[in-house]
C-alpha positions as CSV (number, residue, x, y, z in Angstrom):
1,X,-50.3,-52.9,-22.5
2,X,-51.2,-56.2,-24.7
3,X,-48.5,-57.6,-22.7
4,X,-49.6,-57.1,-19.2
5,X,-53.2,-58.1,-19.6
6,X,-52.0,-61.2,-21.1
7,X,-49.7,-61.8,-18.0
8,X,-52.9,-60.2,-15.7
9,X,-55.2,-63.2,-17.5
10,X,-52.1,-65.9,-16.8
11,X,-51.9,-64.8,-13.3
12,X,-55.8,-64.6,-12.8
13,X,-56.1,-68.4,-14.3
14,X,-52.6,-69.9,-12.0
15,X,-54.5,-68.7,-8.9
16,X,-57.8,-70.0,-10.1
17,X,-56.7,-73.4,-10.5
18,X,-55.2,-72.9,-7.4
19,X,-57.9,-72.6,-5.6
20,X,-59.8,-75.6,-7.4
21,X,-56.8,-77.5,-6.0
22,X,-56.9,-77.1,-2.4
23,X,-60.7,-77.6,-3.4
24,X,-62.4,-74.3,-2.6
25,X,-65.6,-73.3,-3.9
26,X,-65.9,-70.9,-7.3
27,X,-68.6,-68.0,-6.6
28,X,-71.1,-66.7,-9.5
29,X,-69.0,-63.1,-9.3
30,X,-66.0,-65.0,-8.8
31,X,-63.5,-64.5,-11.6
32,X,-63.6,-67.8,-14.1
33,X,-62.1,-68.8,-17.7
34,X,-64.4,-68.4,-20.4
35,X,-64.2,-72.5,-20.8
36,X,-65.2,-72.7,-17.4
37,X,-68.2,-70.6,-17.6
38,X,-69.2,-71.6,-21.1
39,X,-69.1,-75.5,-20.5
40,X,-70.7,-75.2,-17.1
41,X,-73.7,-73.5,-18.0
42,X,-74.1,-76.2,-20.9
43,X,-74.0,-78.9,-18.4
44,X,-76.7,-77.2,-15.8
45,X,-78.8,-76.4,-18.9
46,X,-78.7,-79.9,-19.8
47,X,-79.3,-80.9,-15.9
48,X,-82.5,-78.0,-15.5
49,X,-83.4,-79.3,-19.0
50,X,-83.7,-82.9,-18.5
51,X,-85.5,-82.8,-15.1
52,X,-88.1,-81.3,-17.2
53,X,-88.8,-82.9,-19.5
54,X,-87.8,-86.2,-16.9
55,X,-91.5,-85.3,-15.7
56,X,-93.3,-86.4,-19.0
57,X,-92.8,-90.0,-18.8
58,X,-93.9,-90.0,-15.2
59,X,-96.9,-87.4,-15.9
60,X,-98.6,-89.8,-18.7
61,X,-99.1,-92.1,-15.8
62,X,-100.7,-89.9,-13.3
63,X,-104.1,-90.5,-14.9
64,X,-103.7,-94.5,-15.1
65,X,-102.3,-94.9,-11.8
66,X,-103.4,-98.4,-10.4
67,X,-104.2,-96.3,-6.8
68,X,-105.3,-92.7,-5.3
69,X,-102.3,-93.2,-3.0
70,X,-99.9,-94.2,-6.1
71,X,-101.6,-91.3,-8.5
72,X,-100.2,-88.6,-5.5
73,X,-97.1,-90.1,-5.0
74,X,-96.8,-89.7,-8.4
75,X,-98.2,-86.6,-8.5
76,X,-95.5,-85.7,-5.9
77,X,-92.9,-86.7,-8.2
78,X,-93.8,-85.2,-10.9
79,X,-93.4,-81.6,-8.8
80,X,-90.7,-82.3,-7.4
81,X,-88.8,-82.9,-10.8
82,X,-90.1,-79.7,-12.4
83,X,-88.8,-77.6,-9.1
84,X,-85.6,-78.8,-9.5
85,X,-85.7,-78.0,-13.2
86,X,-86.0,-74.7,-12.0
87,X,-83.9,-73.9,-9.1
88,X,-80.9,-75.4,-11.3
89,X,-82.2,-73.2,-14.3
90,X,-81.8,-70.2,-11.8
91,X,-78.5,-71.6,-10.7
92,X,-77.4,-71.6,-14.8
93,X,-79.1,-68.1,-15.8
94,X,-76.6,-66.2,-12.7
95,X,-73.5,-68.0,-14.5
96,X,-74.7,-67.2,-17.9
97,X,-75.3,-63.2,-17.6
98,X,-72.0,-62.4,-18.4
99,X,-73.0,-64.5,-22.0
100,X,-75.8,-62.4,-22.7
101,X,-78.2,-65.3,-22.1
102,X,-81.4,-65.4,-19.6
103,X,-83.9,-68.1,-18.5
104,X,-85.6,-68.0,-21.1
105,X,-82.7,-68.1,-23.9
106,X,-81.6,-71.1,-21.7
107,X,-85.4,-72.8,-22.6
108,X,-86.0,-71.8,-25.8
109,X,-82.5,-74.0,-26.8
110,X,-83.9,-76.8,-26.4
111,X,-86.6,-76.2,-29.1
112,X,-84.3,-74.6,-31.7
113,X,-81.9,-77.9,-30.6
114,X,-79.1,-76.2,-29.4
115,X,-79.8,-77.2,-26.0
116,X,-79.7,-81.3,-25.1
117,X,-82.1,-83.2,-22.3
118,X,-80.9,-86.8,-21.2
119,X,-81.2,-89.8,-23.3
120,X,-83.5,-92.1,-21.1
121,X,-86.4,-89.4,-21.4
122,X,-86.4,-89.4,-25.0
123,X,-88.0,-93.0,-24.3
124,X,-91.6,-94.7,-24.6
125,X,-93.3,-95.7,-20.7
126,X,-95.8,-97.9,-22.1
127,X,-96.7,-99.9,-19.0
128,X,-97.1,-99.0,-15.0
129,X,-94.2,-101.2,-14.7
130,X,-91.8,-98.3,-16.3
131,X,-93.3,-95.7,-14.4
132,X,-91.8,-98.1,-11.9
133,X,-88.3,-98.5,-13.6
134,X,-87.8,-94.7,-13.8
135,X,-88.7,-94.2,-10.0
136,X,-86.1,-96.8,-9.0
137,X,-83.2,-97.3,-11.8
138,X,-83.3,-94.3,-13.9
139,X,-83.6,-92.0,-10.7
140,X,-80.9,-94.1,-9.1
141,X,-78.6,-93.6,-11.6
142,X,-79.3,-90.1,-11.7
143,X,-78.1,-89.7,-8.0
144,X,-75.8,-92.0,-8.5
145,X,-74.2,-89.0,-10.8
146,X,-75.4,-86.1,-8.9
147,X,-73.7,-87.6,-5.9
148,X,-70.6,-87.7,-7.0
149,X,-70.9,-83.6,-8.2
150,X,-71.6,-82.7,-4.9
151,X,-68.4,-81.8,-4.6
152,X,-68.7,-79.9,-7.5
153,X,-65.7,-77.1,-7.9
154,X,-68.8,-74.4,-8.5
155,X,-70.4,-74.0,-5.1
156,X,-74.2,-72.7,-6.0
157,X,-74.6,-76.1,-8.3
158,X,-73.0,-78.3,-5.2
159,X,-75.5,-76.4,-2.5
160,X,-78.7,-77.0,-5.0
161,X,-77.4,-80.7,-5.6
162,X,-77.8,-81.3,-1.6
163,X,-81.7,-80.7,-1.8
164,X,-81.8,-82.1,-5.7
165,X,-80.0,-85.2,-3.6
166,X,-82.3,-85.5,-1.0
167,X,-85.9,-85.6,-2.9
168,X,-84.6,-87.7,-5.3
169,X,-83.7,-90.4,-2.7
170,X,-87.6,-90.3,-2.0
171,X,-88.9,-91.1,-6.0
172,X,-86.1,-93.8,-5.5
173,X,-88.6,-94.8,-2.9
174,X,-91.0,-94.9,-4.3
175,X,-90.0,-96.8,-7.7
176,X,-88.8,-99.3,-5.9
177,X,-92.2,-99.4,-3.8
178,X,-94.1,-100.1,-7.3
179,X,-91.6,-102.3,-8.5
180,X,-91.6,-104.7,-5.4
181,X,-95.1,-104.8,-5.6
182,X,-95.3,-105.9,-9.0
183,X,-92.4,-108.4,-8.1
184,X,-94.8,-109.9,-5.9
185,X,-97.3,-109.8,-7.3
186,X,-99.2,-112.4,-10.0
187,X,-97.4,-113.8,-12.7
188,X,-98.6,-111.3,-15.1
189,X,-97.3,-108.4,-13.2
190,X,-93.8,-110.0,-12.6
191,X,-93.8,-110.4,-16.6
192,X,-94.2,-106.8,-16.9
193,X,-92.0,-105.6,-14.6
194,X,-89.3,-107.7,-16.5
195,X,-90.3,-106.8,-19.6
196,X,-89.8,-103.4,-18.5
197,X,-86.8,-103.9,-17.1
198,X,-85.5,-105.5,-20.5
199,X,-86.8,-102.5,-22.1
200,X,-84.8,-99.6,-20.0
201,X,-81.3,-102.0,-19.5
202,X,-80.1,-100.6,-22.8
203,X,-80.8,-96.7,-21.6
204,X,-79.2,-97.3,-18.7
205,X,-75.8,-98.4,-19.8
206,X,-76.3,-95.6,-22.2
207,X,-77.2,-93.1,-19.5
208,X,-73.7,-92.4,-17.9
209,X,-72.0,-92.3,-21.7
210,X,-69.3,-94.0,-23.1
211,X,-66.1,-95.3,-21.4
212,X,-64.0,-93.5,-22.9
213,X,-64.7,-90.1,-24.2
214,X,-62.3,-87.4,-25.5
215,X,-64.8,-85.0,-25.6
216,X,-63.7,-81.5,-25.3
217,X,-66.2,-80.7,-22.8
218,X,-65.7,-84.0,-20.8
219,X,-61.8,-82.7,-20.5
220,X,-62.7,-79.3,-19.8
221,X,-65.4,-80.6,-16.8
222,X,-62.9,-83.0,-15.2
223,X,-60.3,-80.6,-15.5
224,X,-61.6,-77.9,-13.4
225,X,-63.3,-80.7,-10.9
226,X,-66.5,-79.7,-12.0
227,X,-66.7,-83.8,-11.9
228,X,-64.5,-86.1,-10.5
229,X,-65.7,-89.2,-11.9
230,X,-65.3,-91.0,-15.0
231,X,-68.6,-92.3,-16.9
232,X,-67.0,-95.8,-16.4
233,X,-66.7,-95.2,-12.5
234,X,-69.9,-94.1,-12.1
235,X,-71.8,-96.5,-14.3
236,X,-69.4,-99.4,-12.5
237,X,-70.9,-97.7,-8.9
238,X,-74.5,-98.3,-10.4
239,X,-74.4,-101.7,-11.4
240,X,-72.7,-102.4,-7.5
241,X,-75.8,-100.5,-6.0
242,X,-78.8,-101.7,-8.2
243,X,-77.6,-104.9,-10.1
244,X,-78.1,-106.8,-6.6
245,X,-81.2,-105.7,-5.8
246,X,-82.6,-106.2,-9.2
247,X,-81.4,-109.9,-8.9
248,X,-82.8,-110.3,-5.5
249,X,-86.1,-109.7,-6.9
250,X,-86.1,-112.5,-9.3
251,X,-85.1,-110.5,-12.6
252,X,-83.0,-111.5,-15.0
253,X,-80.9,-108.5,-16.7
254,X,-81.1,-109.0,-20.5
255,X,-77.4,-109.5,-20.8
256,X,-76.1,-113.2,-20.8
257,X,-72.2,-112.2,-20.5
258,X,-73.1,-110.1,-17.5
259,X,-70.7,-110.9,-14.5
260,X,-68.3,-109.8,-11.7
261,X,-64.9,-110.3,-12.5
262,X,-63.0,-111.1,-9.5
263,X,-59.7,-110.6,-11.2
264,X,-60.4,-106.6,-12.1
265,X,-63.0,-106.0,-9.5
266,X,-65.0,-104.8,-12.1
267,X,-68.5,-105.7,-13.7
268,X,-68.0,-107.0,-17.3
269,X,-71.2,-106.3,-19.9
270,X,-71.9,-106.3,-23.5
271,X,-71.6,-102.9,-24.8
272,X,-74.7,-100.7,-25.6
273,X,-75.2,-99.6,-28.9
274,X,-73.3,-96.1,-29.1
275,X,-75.3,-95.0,-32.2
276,X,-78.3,-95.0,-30.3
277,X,-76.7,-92.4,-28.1
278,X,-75.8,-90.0,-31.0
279,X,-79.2,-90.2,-32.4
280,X,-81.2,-89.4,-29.5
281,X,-78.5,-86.2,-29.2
282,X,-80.0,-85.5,-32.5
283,X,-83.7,-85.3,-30.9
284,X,-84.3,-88.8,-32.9
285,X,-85.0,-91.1,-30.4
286,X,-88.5,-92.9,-30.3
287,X,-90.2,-89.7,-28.6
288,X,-88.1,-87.4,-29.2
289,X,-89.9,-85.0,-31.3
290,X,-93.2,-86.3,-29.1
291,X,-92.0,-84.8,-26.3
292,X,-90.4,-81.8,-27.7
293,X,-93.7,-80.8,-28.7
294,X,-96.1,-81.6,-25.6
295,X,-93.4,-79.4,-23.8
296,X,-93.2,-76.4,-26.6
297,X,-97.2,-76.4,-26.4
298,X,-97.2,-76.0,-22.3
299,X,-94.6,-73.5,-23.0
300,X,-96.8,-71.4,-25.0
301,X,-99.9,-71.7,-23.0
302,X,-98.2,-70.9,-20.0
303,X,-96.8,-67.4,-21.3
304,X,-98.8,-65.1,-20.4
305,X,-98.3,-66.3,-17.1
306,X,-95.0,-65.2,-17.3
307,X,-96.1,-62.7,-18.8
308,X,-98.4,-61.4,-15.8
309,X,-96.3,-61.8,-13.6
310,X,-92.6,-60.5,-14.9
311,X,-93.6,-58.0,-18.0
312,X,-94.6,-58.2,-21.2
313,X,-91.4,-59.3,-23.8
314,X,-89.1,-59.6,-21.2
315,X,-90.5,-62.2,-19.2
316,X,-88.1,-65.3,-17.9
317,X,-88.4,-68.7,-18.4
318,X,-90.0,-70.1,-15.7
């Protein structure tokens, strides 16, 4: 018997990867591995996680907005991101029933810190300039990933991506609407904006990960074509996209060995510093614990929401 449900699993797991290679789309009730399944939900947690608390940076602002019209763009934004925290979260919770997990095990991980949220949130905004930044780099790079996984292997993450996609090619909008402003705008306002720029450079080399990782869940995610890009090809597709368009604004990237090599056909830069990486996965970053806690305080005061709405104890994350 041990025999034949080992050779059932074997035969399950040929025709699965099968069906990743003539690139067909895995279902929620589709039969998976347990590596698939387990590393998947990790990364959408992450994903649902991150546009979260993405919207704290952006939210501080909302109040000092220079503008009505820039405080409900903003405003906008700001929605937008927490929507997509949640339709991905919803995406996540179907994939994770079979692990005994919910919504709101899926939330409360990030407070116990078993759960991660991207690196460039766990940093300071102090100036309107960043709130520009975010709009226009850190958002860019974020589609600049989320493209490339809409041809994800796991269909209901490639289908959400397609809206995800398409509102964040609006904030790219409009960060780069703020940041050409402030480009043209008086001397002291084209300080900040590179000053802010020189602030966020580091983050962003940071944000796609190192070059080369041997990370078990890195190998497991390209494996299955969950992702079909390396962190080097995607953060080599960014600086093609952006670094242009920054220089064409007059900024100078904070990087003096920055350049196009003609040779490779690649963009040579100095190295961020990796450690920095490691820490922030350790919620030590600048803000880290700042933003941890303005999140685990909405949490609260929104539960009886929850609450009202779903049941008593077994209310969802929402």
């Amino acid at each position: 018997m041990t025999e034949l449900i080992q050779r059932t699993d074997e035969q399950r797991l040929a025709e699965f990867m099968a069906r990743i290679e003539r690139g067909e789309k895995i279902e929620a009730t589709d039969w998976m591995p347990d590596e698939y399944r387990i590393t998947l939900v990790k990364f959408m947690q992450m994903h649902a996680l991150s546009e979260v608390m993405g919207a704290l940076p952006e939210k501080e602002w909302v109040p000092k907005a220079p503008t009505l019209a820039r405080k409900l763009s903003l405003m906008a934004k700001v929605q937008d991101e927490m929507g997509h925290g949640q339709l991905i979260l919803r995406v996540a919770e179907d994939l994770a029933v079979p692990l005994g997990k919910n919504r709101e095990d899926l939330v409360n991980e990030l407070f116990t810190g078993q759960a991660k949220f991207h690196n460039v949130f766990h940093m300071p905004a102090p100036t309107w300039a960043d709130a520009g930044i975010i709009g226009w780099l850190v958002d860019g790079a974020a589609v600049v990933s989320q493209a490339a996984l809409l041809d994800s292997s796991y269909g209901p993450y490639a289908r959400v991506l397609q809206r995800v996609c398409a509102e964040e090619g609006f904030h790219i909008q409009h960060g780069e609407s703020i940041c050409l402003a402030l480009a043209e705008g008086t001397p002291a306002q084209r300080q900040m904006l590179q000053e802010a720029l020189t602030r966020w450079w580091e983050s962003l080399l940071l944000f796609f990960g190192p070059a080369e990782t041997t990370s078990a869940s890195a190998t497991i995610l390209l494996k299955y074509r969950f992702r079909t890009k390396t962190n080097e090809e995607l953060r080599q597709k960014f600086f093609s996209k952006y670094v242009p368009r920054i220089w064409s604004l007059g900024l100078t990237l904070p990087d003096p060995d920055f350049r196009w090599n003609e040779s490779t056909q690649l963009w040579e830069y100095t190295a961020p510093d990796w450690s920095k990486l490691k820490a922030i996965a350790r919620n030590e970053g600048p803000l880290s614990q700042y933003r941890l806690g303005l999140r685990r305080i909405s949490y609260e005061q929104t539960r009886w929401v929850r609450e009202a709405l779903l049941g008593g104890s077994s209310a969802r994350a929402v």
